[in-house]
C-alpha positions as CSV (number, residue, x, y, z in Angstrom):
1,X,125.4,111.5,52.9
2,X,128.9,112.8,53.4
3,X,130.5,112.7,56.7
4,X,128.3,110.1,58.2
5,X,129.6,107.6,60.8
6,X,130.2,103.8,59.7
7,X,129.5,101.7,56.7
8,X,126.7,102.8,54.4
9,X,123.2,100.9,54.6
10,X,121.6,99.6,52.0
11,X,118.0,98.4,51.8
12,X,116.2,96.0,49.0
13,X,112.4,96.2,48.1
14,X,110.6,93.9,45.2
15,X,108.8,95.2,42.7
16,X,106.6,94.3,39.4
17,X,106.9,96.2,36.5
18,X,105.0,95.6,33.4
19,X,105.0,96.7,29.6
20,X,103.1,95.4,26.5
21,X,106.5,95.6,25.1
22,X,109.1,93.4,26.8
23,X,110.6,92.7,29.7
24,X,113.4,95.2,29.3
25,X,110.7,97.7,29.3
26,X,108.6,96.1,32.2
27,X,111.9,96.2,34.7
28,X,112.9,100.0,33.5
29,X,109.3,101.2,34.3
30,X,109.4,99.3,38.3
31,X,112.9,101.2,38.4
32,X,111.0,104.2,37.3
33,X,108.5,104.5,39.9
34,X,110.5,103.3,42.2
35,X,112.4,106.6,41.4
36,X,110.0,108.6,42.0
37,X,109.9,108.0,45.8
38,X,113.2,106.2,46.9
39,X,116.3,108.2,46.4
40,X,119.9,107.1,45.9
41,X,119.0,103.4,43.7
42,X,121.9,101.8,43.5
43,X,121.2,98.4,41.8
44,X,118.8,96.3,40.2
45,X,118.2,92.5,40.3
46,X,115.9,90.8,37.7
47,X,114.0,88.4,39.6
48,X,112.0,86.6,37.6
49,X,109.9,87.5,34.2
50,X,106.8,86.2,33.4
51,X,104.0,87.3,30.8
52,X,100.2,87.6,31.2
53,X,98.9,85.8,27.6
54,X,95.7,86.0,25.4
55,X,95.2,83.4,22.7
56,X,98.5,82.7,21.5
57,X,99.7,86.1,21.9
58,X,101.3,87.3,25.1
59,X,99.8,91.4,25.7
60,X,101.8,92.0,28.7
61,X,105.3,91.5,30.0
62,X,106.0,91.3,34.2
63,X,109.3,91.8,35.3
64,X,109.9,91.2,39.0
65,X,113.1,93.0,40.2
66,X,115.1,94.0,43.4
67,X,115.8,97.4,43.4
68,X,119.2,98.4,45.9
69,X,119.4,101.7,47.4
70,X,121.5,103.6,50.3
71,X,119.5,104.8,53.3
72,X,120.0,108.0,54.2
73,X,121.4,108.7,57.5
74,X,120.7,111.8,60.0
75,X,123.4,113.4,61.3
């Protein structure tokens, strides 16, 4: 990324993470795999959360989030 011309670029996608745990969790894990093939994340934006429920008991956790990252230029 050094020496490229103009103003970095950055470029948003939305995600949906979940966890049985929380929605702390449920964002870190979208982040996560996001990681895996995106480089150079930058930022994230919780959404919204939301929660999938059984009974009276809520088994998972969805976070929806904004992840920010630079796109790489070619030289």
């Amino acid at each position: 990324m050094a020496g490229m011309d103009g103003p970095p670029v950055a470029k948003v996608i939305e995600l949906i993470g979940s966890s049985p745990t929380g929605w702390e969790d449920a964002a870190a894990n979208a982040v996560k795999e996001a990681a895996k093939t995106v480089e150079h994340i930058k930022a994230v934006y919780l959404k919204e959360c939301t929660a999938k429920v059984d009974g009276d008991r809520i088994v998972e956790y969805r976070a929806n989030v904004k992840v920010t990252f630079i796109v790489e230029r070619e030289s």
